[in-house]
Rosetta silent file (secondary structure, phi, psi, omega in degrees, C-alpha in Angstrom):
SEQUENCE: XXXXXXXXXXXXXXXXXXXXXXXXXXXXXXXXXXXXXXXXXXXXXXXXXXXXXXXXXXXXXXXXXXXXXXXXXXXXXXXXXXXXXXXXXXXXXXXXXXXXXXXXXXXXXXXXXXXXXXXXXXXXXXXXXXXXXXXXXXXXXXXXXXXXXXXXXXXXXXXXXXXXXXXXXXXXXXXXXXXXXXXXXXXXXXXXXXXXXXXXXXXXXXXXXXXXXXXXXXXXXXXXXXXXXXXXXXXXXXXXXXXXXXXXXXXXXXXXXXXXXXXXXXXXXXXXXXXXXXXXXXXXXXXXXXXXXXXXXXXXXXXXXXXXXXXXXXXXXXXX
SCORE:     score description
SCORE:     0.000 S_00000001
   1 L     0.000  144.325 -175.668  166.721  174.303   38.820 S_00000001
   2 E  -114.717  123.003 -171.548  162.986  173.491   38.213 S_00000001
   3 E  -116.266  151.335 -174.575  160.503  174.949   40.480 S_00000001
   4 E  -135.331  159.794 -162.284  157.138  173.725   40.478 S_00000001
   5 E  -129.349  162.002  169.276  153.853  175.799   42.320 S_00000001
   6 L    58.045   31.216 -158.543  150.836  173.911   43.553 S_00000001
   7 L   -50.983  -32.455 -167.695  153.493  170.701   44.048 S_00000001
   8 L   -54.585  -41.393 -156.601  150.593  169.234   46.190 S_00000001
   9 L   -84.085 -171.222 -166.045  148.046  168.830   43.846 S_00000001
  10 H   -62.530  -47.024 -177.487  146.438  165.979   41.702 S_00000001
  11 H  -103.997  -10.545 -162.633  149.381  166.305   38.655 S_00000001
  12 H   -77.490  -39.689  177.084  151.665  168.538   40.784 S_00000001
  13 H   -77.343  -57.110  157.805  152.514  165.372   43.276 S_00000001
  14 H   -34.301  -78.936 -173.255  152.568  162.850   40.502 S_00000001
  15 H   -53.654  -14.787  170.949  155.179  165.822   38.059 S_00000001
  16 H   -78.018  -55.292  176.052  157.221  166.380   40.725 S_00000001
  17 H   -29.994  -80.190  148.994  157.850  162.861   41.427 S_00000001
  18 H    -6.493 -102.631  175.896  158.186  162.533   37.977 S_00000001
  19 H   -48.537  -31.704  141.710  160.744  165.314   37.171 S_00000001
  20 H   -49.502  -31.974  169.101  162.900  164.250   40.419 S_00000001
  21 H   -73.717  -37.680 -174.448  163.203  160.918   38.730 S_00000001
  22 H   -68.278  -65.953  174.955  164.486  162.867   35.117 S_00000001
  23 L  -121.728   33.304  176.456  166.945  165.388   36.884 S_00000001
  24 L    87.464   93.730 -126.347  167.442  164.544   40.266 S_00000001
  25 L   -84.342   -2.622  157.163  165.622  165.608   43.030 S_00000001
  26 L   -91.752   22.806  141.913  168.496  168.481   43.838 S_00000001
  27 L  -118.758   14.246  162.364  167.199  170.227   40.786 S_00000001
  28 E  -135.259  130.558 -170.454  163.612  170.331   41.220 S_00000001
  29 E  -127.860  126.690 -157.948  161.957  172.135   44.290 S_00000001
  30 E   -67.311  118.058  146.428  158.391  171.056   45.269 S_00000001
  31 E  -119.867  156.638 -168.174  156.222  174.535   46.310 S_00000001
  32 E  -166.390  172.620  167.823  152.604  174.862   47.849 S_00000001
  33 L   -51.430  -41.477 -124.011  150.547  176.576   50.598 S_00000001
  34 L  -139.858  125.934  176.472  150.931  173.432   52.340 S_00000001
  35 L   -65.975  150.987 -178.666  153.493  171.079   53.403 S_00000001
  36 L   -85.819  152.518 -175.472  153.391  167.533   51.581 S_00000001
  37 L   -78.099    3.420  147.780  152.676  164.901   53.501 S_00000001
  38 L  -159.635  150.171 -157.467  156.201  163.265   53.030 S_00000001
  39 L  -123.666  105.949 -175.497  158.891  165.588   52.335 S_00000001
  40 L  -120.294    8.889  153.069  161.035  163.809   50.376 S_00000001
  41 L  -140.084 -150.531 -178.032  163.099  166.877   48.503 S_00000001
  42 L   -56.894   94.050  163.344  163.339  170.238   48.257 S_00000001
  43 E   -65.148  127.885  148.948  160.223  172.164   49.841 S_00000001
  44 E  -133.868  149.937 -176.269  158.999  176.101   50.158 S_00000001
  45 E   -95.590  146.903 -166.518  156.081  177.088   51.230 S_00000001
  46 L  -156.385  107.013  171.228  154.497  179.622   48.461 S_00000001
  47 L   -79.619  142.372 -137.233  151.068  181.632   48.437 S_00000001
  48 L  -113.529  -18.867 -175.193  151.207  181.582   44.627 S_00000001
  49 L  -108.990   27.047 -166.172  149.958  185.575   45.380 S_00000001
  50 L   -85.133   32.721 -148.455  152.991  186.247   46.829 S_00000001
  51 H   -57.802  -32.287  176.355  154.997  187.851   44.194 S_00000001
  52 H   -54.568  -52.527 -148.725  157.632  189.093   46.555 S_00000001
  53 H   -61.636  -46.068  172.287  158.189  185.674   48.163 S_00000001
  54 H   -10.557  -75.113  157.262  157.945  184.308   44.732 S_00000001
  55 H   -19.323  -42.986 -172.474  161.068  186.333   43.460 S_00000001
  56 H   -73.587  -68.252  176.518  162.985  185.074   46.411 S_00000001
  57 H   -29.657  -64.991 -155.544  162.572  181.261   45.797 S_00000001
  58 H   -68.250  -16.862  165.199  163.184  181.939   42.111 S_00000001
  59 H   -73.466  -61.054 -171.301  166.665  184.145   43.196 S_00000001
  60 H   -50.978  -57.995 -158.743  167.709  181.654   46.140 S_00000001
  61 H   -76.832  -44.014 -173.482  167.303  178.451   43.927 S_00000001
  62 H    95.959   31.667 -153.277  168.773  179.967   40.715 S_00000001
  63 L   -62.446  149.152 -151.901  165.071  178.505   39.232 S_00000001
  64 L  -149.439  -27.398  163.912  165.638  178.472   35.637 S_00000001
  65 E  -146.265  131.359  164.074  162.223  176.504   34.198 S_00000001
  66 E  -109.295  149.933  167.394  158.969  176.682   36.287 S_00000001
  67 E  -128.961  133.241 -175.195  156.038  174.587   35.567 S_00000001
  68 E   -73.967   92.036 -162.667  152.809  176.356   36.922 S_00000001
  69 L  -112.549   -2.594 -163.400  150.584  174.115   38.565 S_00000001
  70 L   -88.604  144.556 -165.296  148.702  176.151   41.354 S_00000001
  71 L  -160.830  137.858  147.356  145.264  176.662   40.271 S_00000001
  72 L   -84.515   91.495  150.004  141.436  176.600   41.774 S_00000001
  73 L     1.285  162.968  171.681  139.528  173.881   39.820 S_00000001
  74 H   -79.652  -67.997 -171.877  136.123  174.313   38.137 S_00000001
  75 H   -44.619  -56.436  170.506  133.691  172.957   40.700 S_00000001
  76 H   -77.503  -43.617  159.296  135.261  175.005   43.708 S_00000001
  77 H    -3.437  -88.742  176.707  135.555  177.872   41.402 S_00000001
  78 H   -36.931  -27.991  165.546  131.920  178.197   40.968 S_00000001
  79 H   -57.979  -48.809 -156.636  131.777  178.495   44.737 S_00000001
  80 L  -127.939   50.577  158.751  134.550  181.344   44.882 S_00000001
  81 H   -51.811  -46.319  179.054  134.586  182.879   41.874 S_00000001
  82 H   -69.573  -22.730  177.302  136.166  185.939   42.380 S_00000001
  83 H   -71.114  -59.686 -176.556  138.794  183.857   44.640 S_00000001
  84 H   -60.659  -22.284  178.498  139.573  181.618   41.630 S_00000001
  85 H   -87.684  -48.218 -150.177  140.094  184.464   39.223 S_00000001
  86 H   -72.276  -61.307 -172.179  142.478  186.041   41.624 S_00000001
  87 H   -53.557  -58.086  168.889  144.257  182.765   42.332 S_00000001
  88 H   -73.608  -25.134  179.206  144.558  181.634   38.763 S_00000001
  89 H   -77.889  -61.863 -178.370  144.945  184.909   36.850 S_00000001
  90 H   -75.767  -68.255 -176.865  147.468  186.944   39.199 S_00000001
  91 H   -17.676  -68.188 -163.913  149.130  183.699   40.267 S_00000001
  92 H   -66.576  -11.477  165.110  149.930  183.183   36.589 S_00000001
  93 H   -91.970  -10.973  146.602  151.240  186.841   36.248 S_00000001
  94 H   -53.515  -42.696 -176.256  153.494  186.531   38.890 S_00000001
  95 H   -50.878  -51.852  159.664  154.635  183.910   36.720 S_00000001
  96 H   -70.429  -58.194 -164.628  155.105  185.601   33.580 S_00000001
  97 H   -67.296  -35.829 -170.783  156.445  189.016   35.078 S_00000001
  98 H   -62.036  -46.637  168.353  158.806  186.365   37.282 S_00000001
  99 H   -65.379  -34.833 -172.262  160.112  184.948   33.905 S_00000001
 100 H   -75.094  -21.147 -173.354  160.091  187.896   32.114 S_00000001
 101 H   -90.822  -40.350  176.351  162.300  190.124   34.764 S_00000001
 102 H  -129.461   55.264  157.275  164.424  187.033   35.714 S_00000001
 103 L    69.583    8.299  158.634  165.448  185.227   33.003 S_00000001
 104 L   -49.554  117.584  160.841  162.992  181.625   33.157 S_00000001
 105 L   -62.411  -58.454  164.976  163.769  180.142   30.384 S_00000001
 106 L  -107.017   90.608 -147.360  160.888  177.662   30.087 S_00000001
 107 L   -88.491  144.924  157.984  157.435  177.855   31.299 S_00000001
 108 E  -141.571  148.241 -152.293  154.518  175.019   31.217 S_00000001
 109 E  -164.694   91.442 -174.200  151.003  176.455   32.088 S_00000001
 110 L   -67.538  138.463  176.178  148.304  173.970   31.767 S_00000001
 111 E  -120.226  159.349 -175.145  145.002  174.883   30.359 S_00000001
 112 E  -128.760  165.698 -157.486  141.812  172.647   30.077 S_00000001
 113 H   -70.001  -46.829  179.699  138.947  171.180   27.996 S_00000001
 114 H    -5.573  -71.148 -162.202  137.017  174.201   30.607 S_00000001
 115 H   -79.026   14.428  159.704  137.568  176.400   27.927 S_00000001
 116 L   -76.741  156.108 -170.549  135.345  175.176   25.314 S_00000001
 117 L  -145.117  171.687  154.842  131.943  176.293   25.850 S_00000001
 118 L   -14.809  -34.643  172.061  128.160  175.894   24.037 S_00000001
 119 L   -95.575   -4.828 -162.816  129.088  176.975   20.930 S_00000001
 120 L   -58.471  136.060  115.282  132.484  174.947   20.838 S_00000001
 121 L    23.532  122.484 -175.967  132.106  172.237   18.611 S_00000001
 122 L  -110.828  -56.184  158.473  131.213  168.931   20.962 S_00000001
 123 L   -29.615   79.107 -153.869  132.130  166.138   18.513 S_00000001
 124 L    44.578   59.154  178.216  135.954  166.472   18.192 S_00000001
 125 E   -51.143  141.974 -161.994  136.534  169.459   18.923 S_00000001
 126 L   -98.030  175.229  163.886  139.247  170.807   16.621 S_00000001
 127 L  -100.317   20.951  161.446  142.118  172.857   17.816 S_00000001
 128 L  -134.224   65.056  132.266  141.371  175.918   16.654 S_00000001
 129 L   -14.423  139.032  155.376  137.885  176.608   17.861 S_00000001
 130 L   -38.041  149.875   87.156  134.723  179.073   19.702 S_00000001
 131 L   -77.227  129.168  149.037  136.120  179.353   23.367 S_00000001
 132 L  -163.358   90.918  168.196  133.448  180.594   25.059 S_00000001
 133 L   -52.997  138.289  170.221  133.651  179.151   28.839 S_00000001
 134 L  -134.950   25.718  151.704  131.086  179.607   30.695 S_00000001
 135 L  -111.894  170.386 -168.964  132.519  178.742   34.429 S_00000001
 136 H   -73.075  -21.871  167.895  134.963  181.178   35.985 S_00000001
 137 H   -52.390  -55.141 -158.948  137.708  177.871   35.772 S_00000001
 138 H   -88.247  -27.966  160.418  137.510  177.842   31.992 S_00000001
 139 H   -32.587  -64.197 -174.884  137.265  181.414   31.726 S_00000001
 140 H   -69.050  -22.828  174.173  140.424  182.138   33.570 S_00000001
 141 H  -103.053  -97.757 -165.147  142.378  179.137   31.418 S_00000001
 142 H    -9.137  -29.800 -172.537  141.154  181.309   27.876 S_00000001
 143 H   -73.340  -64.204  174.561  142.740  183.711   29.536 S_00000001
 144 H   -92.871   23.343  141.253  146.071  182.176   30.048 S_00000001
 145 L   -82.130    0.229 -158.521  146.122  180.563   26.933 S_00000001
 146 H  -100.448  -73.991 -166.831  145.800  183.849   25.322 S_00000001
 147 H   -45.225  -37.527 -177.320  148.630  185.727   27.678 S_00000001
 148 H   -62.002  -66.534 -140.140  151.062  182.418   27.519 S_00000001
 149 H   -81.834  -37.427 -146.364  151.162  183.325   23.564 S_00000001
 150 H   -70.282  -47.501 -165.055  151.497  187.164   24.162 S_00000001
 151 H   -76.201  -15.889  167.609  154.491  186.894   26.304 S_00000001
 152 H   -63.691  -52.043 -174.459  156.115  183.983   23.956 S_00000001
 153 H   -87.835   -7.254 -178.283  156.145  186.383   20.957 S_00000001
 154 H  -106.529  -44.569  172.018  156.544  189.912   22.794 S_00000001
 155 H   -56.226  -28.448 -169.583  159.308  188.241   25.479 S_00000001
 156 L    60.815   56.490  169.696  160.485  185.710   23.805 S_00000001
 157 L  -103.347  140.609  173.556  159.656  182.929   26.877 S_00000001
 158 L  -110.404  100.044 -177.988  159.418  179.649   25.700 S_00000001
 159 L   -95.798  136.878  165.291  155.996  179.139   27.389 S_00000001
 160 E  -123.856  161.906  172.198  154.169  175.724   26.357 S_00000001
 161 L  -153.041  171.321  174.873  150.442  174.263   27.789 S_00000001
 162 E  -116.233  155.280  168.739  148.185  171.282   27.612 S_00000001
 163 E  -103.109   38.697 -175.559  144.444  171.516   27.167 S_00000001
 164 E   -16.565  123.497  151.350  143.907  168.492   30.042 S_00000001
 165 L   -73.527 -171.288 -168.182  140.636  166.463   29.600 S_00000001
 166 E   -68.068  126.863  179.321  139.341  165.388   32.767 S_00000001
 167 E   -93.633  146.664 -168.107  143.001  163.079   34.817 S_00000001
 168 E  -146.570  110.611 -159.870  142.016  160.544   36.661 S_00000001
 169 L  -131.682  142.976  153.486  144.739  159.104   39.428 S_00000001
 170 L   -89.358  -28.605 -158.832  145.329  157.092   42.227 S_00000001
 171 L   -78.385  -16.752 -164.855  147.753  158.788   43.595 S_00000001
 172 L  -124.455  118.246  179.419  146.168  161.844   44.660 S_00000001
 173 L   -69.219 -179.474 -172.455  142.517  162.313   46.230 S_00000001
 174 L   -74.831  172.522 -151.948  140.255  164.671   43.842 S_00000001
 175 L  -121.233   -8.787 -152.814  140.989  168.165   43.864 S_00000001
 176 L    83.887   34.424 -152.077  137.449  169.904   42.723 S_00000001
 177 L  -105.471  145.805  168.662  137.263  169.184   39.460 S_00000001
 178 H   -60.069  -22.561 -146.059  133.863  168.503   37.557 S_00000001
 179 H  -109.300   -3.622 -173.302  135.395  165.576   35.941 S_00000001
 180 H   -57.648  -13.276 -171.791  136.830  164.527   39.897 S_00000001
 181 H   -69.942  -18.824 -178.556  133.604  161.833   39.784 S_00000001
 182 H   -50.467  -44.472 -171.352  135.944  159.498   37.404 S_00000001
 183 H   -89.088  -88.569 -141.659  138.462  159.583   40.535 S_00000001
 184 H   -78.599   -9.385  177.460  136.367  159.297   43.201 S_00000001
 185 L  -108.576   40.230  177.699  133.726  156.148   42.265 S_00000001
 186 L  -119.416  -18.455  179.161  136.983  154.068   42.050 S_00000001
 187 L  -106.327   -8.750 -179.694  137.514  154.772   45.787 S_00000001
 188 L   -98.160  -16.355  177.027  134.138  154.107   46.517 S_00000001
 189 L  -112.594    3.526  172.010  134.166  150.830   44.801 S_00000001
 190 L  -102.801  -23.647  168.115  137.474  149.681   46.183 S_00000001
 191 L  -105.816   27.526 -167.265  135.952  150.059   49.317 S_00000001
 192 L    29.867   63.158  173.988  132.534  148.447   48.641 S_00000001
 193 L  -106.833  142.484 -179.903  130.861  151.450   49.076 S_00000001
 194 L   -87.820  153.905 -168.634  127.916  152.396   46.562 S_00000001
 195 E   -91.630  133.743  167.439  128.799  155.579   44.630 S_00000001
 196 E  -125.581   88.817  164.737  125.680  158.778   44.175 S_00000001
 197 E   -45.662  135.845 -175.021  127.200  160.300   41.179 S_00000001
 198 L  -121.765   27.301  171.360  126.519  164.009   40.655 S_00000001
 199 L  -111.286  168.752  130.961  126.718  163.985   36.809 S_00000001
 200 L   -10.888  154.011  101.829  123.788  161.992   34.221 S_00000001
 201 L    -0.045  -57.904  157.015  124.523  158.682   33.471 S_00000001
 202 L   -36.728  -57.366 -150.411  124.924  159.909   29.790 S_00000001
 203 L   -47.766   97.160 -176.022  127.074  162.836   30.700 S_00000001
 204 E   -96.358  106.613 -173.842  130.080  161.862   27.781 S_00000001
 205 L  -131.160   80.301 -144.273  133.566  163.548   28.600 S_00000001
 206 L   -27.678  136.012 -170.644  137.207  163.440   27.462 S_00000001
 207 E  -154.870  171.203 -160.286  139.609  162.034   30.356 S_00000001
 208 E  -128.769   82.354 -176.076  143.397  161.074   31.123 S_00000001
 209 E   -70.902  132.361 -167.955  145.000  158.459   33.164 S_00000001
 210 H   -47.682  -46.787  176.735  147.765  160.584   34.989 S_00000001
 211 H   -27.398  -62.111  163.130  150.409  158.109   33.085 S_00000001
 212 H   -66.575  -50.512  153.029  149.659  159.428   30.089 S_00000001
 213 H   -11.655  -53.476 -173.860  149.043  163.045   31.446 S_00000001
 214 H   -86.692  -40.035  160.653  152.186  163.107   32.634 S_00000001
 215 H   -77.632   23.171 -175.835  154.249  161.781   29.456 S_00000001
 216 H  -108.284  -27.531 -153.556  152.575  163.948   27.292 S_00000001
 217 H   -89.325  -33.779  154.522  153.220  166.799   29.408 S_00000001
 218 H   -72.917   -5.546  163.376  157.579  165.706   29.036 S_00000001
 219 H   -84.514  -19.841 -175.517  156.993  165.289   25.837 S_00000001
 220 H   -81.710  -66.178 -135.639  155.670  168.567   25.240 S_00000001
 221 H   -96.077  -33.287 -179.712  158.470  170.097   27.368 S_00000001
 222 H   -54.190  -49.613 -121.018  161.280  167.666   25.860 S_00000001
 223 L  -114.275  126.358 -166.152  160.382  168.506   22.018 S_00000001
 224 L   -66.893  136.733 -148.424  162.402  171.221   20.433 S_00000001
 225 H   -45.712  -26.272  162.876  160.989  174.739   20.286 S_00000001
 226 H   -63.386   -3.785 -166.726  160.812  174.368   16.209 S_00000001
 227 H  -110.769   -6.238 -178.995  158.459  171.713   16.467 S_00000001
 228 L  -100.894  114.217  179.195  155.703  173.719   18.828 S_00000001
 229 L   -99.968  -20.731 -165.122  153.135  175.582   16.646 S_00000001
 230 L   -96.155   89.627 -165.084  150.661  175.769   18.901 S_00000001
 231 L  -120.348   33.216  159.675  151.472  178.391   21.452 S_00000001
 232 L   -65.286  -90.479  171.159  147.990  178.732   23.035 S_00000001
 233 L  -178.940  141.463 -127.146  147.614  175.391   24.036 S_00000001
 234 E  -117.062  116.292  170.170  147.957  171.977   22.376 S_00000001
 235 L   -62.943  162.915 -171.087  144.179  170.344   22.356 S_00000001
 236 L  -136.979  141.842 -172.744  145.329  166.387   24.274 S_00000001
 237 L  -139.568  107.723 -154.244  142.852  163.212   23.665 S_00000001
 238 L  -141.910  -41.247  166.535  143.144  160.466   25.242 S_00000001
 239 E  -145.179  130.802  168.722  139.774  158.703   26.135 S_00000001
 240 L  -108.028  162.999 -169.002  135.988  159.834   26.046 S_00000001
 241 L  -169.867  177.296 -156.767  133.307  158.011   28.428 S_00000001
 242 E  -143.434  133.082  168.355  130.089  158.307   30.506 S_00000001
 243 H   -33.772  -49.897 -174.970  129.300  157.641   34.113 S_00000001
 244 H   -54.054  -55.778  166.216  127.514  154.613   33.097 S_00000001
 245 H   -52.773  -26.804 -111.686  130.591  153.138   31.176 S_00000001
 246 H  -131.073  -53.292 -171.498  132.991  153.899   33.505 S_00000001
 247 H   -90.181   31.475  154.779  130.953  151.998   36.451 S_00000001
 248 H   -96.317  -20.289 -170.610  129.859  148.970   33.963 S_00000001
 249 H   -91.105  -10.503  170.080  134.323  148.489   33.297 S_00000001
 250 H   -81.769  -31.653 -161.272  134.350  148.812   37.129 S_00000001
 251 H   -90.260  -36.558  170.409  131.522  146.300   38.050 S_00000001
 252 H   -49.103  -35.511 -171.339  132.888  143.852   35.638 S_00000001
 253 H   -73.495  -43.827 -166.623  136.444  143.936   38.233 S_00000001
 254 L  -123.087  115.270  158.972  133.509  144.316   41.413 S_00000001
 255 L   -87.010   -6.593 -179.990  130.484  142.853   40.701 S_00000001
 256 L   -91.650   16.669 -172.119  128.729  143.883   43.647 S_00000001
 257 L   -80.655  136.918  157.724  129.295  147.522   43.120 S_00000001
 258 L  -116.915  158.850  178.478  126.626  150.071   42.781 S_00000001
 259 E  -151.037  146.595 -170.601  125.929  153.538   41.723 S_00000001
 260 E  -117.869  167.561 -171.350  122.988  155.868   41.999 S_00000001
 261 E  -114.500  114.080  172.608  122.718  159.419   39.931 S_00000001
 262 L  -138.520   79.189 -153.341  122.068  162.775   41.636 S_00000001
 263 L   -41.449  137.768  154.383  123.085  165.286   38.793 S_00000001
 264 L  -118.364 -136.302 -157.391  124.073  168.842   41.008 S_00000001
 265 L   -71.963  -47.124  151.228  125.350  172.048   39.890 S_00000001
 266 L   -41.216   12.772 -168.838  128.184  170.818   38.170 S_00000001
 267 H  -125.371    3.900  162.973  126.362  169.215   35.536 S_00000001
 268 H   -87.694   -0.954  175.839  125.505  171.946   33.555 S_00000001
 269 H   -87.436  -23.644  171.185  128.886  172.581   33.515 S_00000001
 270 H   -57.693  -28.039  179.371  129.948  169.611   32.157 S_00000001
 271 H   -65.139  -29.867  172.357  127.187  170.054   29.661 S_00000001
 272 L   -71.663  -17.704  179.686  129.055  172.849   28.403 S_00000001
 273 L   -85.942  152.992  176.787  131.950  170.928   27.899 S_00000001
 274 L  -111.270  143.783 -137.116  132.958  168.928   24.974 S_00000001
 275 L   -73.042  -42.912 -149.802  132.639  164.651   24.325 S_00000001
 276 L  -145.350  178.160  168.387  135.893  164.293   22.256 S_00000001
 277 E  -142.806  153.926 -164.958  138.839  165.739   21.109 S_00000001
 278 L  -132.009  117.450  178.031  140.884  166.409   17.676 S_00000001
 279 L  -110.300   -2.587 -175.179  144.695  166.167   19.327 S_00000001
 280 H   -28.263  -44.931  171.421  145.986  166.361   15.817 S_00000001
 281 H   -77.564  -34.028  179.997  148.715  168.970   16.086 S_00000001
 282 H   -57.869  -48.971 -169.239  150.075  167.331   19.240 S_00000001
 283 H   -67.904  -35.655  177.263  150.493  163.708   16.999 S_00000001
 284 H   -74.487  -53.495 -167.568  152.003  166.094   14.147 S_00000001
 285 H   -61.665  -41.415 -169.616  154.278  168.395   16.568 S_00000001
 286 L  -153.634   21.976  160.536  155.506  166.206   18.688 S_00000001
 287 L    86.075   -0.620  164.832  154.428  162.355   18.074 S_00000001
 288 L     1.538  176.685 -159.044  151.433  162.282   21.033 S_00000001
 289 L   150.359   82.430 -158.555  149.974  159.092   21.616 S_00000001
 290 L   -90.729  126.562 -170.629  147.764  158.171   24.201 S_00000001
 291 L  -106.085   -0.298  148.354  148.597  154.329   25.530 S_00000001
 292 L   -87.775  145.206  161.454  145.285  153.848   27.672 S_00000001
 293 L   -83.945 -157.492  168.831  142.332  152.781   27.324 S_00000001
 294 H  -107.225  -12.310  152.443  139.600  152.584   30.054 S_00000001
 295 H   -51.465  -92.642  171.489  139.709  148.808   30.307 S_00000001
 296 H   -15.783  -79.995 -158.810  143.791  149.497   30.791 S_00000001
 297 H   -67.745  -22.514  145.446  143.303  152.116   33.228 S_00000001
 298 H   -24.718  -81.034  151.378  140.522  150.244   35.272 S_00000001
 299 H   -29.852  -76.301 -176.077  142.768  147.303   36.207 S_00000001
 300 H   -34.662  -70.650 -149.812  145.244  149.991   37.477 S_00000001
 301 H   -57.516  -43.822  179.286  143.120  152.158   39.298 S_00000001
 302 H   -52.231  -63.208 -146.148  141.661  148.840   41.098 S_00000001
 303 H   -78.439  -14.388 -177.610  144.780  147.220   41.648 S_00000001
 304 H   -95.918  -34.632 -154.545  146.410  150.520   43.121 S_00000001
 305 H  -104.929    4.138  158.393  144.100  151.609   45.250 S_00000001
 306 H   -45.098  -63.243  161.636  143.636  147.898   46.494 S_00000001
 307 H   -46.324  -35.344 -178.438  147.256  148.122   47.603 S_00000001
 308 H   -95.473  -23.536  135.968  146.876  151.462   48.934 S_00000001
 309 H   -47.303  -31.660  169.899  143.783  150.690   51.088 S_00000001
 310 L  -108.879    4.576  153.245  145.235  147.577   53.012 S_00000001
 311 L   -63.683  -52.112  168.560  148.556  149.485   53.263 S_00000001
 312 H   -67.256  -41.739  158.758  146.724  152.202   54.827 S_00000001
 313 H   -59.338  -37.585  171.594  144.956  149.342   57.099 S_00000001
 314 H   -91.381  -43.053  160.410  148.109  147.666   58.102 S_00000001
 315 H   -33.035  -59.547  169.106  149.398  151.211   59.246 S_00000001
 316 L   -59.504  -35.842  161.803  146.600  151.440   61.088 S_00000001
 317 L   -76.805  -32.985  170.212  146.562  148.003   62.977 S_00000001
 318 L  -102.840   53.721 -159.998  150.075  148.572   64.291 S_00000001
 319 L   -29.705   80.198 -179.843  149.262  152.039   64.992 S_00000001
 320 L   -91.198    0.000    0.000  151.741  154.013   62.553 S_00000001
């Protein structure tokens, strides 16, 4: 059985979905604060700081690989810092002490570009790098890349992670993410609304279309434990871009779309962050490959959330 925490969220709804499709949705069981908004397999509800309840699920189910998805984002971080280190740091040590006392075999425990920082490298950043984060998000993923390796080599858990650039989805609304404006002026321009962006125009940052996000993340977890060197966390590359590009490949699709710039507090964090990525050990370890571009994922995003806006509309006219 595969249990998955923060099932709710921006890859957590998408990975379940996902992983119900691989092994059958009576071997993977969706958990969150919060019920999903169609239930369409197994649910528990799970405060992620719960360790007792934790314990239970993971007895009752027979859970056997969890992948750790509950997290507080960088932008709401920065509100609630001390909230976010609690949530992501002890969350993920329930996590570990849950594998290590009862026998998970296989953990995945995502990490993010967050943890690069001012001195990192910006240019292709390599994968073995400064971290030095400097929001309490990116902090707290240094952290558990550094604890994910401790407990692989003193437990002997086969823990793996991703280093996410900013994901960018339809399926999900954003989540608090610095990098959430990529997701959000796509919903604003499907509904021919003008977008007030709160990064620079400039502001150049490594990003994901969940498609890929999500096979790299079964590919990771597929690809046999001799082939993972990296047991930090595997830098991932997939596209870099700018506010400006990103609304000139939408306004070709809309031409009447607009967008105005009102950089806030998030944009020094982003500044901190780095433009590109060197994925190199992922393409050696385990064959990576990213197949979008931002052209590619453009068309999608339009064309999805087209569907999903007069969908939402016809619901609404017979009043479902």
């Amino acid at each position: 059985m595969i249990l998955v925490t923060g099932a709710n969220g921006q890859i957590g709804s998408v990975l379940t979905k996902t992983l119900r499709g691989i092994y059958g949705d009576a071997q993977v069981l969706a958990t969150d604060i919060r019920k999903p908004e169609t239930l369409e397999g197994s649910f528990e509800f799970l405060d992620i700081l719960d360790k007792k309840r934790l314990y239970e699920v993971i007895s009752q189910y027979k859970v056997t690989q969890i992948y750790h998805l509950a997290a507080i984002l960088s932008a709401t971080g920065e509100l609630r810092p001390k909230f976010a280190w609690q949530i992501n740091m002890d969350g993920l040590f329930n996590v570990l002490e849950a594998a290590k006392e009862l026998n998970i075999s296989k953990i995945f425990a995502p990490s993010s570009i967050a943890v690069f920082g001012n001195e990192t490298p910006r240019q292709n950043t390599p994968q073995h790098t400064i971290l030095h984060p400097t929001s309490v998000y990116g902090i707290s993923k240094a952290a558990l890349e550094n604890w994910c390796q401790y407990y692989t080599k003193k437990y002997n858990i086969d823990i793996r992670s991703l280093r996410f650039p900013g994901i960018i989805s339809h399926q999900s609304d954003p989540g608090g993410g610095t990098t959430d404006y990529a997701v959000d002026i796509f919903h604003y321009a499907v509904k021919g609304q003008d977008y007030e962006c709160f990064l620079r125009a400039d502001t150049r940052l490594p990003m994901i279309y969940m498609p890929d996000a999500i096979r790299a993340t079964m590919e990771l977890m597929h690809a046999p434990q001799e082939n993972i060197s990296i047991r930090t966390s595997y830098n991932l590359a997939s596209m870099s871009f700018t506010p400006e590009e990103i609304y000139s490949a939408i306004q070709k699709n809309i031409p009447d779309f607009k967008i105005s710039y009102k950089p806030d507090f998030r944009q020094a964090i982003a500044d901190s962050w780095t433009e590109s990525i060197d994925d190199t050990f992922a393409k050696n370890d385990w064959g990576w490959k990213s197949e979008f571009n931002i052209e590619d994922m453009t068309l999608d995003m339009i064309e999805n959330l087209k569907k999903k806006n007069k969908l939402k509309v016809d619901h609404e006219e017979l009043g479902v």
